[in-house]
Residue frames as qw, qx, qy, qz and C-alpha x, y, z in Angstrom:
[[0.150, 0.481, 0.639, -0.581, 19.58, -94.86, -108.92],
 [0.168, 0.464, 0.714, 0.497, 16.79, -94.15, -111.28],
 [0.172, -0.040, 0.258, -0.950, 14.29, -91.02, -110.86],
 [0.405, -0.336, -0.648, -0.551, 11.43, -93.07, -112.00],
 [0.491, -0.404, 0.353, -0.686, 9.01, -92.32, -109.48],
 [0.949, -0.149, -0.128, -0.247, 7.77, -96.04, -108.91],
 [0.806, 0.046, -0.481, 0.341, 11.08, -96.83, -107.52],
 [0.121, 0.351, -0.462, 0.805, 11.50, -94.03, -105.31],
 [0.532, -0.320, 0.102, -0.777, 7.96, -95.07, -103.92],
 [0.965, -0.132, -0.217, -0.071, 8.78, -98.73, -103.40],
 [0.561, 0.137, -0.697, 0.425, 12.21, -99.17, -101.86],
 [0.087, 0.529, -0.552, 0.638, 10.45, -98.50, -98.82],
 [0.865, -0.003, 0.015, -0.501, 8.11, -101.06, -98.87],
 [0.721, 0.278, -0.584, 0.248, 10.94, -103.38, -99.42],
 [0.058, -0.725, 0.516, -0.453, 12.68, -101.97, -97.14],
 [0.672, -0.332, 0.516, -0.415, 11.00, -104.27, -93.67],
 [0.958, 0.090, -0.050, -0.269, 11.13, -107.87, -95.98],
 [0.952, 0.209, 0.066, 0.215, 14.43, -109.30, -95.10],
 [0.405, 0.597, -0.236, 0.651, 17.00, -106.68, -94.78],
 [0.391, -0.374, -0.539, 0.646, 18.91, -105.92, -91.43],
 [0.042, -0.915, -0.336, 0.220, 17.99, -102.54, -90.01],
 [0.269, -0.571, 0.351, 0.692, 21.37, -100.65, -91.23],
 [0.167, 0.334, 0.822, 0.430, 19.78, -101.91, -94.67],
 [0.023, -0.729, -0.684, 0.018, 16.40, -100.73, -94.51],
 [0.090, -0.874, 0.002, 0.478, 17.73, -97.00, -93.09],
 [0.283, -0.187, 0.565, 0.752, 20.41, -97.19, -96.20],
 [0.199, 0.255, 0.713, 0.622, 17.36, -97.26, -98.46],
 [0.189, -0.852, -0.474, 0.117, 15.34, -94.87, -96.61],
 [0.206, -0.674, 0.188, 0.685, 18.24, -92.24, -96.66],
 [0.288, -0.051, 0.671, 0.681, 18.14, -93.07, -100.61],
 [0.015, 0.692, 0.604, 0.394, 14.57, -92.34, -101.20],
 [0.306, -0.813, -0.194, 0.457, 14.96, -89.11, -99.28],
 [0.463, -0.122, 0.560, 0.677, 17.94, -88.61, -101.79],
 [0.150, 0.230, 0.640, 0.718, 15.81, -88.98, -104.49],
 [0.062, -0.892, -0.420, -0.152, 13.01, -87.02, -103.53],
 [0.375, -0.503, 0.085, 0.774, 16.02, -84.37, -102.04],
 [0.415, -0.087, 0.670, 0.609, 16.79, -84.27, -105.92],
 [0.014, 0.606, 0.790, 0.095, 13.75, -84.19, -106.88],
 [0.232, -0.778, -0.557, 0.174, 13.18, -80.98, -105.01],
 [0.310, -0.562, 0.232, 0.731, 16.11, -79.37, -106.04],
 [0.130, 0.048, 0.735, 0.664, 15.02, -80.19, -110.29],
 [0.077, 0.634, 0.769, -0.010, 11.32, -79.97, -110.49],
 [0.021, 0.782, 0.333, -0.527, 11.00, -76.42, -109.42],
 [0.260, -0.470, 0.528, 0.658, 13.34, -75.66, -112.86],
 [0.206, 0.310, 0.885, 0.279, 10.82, -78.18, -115.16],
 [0.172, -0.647, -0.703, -0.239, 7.42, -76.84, -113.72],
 [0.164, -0.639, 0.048, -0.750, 8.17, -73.59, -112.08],
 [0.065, -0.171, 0.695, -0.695, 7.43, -72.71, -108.25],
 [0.496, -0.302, -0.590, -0.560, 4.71, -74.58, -107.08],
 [0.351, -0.536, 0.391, -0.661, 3.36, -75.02, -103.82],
 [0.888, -0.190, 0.100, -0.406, 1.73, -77.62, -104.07],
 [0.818, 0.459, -0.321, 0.129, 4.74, -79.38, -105.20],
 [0.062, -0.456, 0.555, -0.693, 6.63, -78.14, -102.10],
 [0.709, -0.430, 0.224, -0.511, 3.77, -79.56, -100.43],
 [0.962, 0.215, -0.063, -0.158, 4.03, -83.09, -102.06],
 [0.605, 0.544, -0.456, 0.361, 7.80, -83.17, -101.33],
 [0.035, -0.494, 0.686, -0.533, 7.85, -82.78, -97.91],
 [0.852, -0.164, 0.305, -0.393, 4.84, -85.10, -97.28],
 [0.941, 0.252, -0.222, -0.033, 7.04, -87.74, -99.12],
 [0.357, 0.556, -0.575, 0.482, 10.16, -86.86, -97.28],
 [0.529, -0.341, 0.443, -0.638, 8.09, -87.03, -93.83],
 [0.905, 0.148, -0.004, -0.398, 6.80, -90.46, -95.03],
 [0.821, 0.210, -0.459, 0.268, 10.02, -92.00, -95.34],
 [0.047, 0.304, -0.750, 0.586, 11.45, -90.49, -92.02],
 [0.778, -0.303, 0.198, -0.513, 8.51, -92.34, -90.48],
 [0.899, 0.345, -0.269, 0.019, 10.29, -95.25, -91.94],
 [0.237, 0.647, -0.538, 0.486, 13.65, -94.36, -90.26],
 [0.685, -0.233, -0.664, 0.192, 14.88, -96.48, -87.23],
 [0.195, -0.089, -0.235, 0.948, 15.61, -93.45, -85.08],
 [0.086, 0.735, 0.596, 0.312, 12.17, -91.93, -85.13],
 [0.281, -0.767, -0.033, 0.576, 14.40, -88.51, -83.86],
 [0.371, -0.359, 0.401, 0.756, 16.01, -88.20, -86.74],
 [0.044, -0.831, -0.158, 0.532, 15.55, -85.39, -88.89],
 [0.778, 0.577, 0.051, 0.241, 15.53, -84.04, -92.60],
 [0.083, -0.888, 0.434, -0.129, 18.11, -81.61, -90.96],
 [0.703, -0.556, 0.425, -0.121, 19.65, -84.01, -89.15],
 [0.827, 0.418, 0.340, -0.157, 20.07, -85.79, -92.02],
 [0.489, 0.856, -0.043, 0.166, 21.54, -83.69, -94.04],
 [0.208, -0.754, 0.615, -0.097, 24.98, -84.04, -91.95],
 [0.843, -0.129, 0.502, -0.148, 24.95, -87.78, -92.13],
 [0.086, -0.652, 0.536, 0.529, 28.16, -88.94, -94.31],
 [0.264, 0.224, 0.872, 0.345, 26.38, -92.11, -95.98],
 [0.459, 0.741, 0.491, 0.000, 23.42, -89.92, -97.12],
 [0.091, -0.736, 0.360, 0.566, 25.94, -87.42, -98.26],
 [0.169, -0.147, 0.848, 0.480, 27.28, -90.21, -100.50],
 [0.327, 0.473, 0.810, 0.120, 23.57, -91.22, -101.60],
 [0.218, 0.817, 0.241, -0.477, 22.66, -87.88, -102.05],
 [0.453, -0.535, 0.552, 0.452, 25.48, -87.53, -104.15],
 [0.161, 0.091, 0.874, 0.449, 25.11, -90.43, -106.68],
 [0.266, 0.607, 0.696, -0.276, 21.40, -89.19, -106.41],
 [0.263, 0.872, -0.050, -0.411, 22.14, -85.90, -108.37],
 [0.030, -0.379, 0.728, 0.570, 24.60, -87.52, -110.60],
 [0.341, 0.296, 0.862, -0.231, 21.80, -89.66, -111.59],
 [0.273, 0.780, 0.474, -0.305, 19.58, -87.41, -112.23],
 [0.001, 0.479, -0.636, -0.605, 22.36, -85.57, -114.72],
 [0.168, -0.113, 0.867, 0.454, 21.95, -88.35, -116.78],
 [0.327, 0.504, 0.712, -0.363, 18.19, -88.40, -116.48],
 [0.189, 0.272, 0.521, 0.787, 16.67, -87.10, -119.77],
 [0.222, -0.026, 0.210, -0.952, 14.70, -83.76, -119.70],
 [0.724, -0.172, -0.314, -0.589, 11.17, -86.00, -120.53],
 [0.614, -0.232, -0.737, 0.162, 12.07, -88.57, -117.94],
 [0.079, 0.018, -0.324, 0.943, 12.89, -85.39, -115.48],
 [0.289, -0.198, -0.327, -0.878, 9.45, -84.13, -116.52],
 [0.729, -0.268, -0.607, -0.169, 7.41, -87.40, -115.92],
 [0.502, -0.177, -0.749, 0.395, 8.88, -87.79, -112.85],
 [0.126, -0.030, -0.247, 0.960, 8.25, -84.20, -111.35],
 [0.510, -0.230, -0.646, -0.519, 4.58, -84.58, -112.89],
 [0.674, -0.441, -0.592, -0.034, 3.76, -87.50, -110.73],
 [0.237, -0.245, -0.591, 0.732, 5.31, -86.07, -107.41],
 [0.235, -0.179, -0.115, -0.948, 2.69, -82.57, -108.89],
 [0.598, -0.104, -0.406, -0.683, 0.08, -84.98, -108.72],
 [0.306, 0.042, -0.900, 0.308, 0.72, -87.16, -105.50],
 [0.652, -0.510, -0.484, -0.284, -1.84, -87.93, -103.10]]
């Protein structure tokens, strides 16, 4: 898994073309992941921001809209043993990520819409 934002903002646009539903929610628990990740590095890059807080949960909300279950919850979530695993590989990932890719990405979430 990559941090580049332009993949964390498209596998869920994929998501509906062709994939079963157990699919679709696999890559919806992964962009959660990476915006999880996201939320846990950024503040470390660019300091506390609010708005950045803001721009993280509207992107986390945006993919549980995405979620078959339309109960289920970032909480709820967060117990679930396959996003465990994605979450997982999501922060090893992001290890590897260099501090100017780290940057860039954290940037563009600063500056979402």
């Amino acid at each position: 898994m990559s941090l580049g934002f332009v993949a964390v903002m498209s596998q869920v646009a994929l998501a509906n073309e062709g994939l079963t539903q157990q699919e679709a929610d696999t890559l919806v628990k992964e962009d959660i992941a990476g915006t999880q990740v996201l939320a846990e590095v950024c503040p470390a890059i660019l300091g506390k921001n609010t708005r950045l807080d803001t721009n993280i949960q509207k992107l986390i909300n945006s993919y549980l809209g995405e979620y078959s279950d339309s109960s289920m919850t970032y909480a709820r979530l967060q117990n679930d043993i396959e996003y465990k695993r994605v979450l997982a590989e999501a922060r090893s990932a992001a290890k590897e990520a260099d501090q100017e890719e780290q940057k860039s990405v954290c940037q563009d979430v600063l500056d979402f819409e």
